[in-house]
VMD Tcl script that draws the C-alpha trace (Angstrom):
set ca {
  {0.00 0.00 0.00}
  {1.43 3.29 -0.92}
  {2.12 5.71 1.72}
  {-0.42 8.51 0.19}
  {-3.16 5.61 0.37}
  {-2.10 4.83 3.97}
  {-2.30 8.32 5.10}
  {-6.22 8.66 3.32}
  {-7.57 5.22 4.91}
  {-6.36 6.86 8.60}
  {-8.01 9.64 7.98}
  {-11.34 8.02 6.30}
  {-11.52 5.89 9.97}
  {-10.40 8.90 11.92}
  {-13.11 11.36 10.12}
  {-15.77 7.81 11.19}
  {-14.90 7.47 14.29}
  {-15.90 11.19 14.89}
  {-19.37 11.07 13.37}
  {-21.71 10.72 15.78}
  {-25.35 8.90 14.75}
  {-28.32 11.51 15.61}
  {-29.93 9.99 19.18}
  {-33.75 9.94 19.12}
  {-33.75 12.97 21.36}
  {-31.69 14.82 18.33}
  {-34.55 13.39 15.84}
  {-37.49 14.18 18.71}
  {-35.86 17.95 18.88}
  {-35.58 18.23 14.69}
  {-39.64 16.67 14.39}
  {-40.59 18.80 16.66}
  {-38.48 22.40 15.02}
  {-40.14 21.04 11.60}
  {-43.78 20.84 12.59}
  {-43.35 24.46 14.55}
  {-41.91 25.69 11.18}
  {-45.11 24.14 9.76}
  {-47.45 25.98 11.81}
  {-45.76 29.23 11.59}
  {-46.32 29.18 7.96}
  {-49.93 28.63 8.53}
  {-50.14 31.23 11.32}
  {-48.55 33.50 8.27}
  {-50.64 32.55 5.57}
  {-53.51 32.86 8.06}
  {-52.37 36.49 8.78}
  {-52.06 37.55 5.27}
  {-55.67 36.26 4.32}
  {-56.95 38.39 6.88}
  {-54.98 41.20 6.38}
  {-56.38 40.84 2.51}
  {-59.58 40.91 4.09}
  {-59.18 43.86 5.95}
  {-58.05 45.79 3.31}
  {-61.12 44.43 1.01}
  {-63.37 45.71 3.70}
  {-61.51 48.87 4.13}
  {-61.68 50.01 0.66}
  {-65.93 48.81 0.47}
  {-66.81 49.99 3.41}
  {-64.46 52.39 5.01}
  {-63.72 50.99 7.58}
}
mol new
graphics top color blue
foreach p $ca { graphics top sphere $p radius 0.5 }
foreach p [lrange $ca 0 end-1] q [lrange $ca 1 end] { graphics top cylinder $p $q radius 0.2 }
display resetview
């Protein structure tokens, strides 16, 4: 084995041995940030429709 090849399978096992699965709790805490991110869009979306309505009954009525 050539010294250059050598030096990269070290560092391939080095560089594995440092990766770290995710632990459920990781995986709970990442669920959890992606359904919050979920429901903030709908809180925005939810916003904007109103704030669309708003403005609708603004202009008809004067509101």
């Amino acid at each position: 084995m050539s010294a250059h090849r050598y030096i990269q399978a070290v560092l391939a096992r080095d560089l594995a041995e440092d990766i770290q699965p995710l632990a459920p709790a990781t995986i709970d805490q990442l669920e959890r940030a992606a359904d919050r991110a979920v429901e903030a869009d709908q809180h925005r979306e939810r916003a904007e429709q109103l704030s669309f309505r708003f403005v609708d009954l603004d202009r008809r009525f004067g509101i």
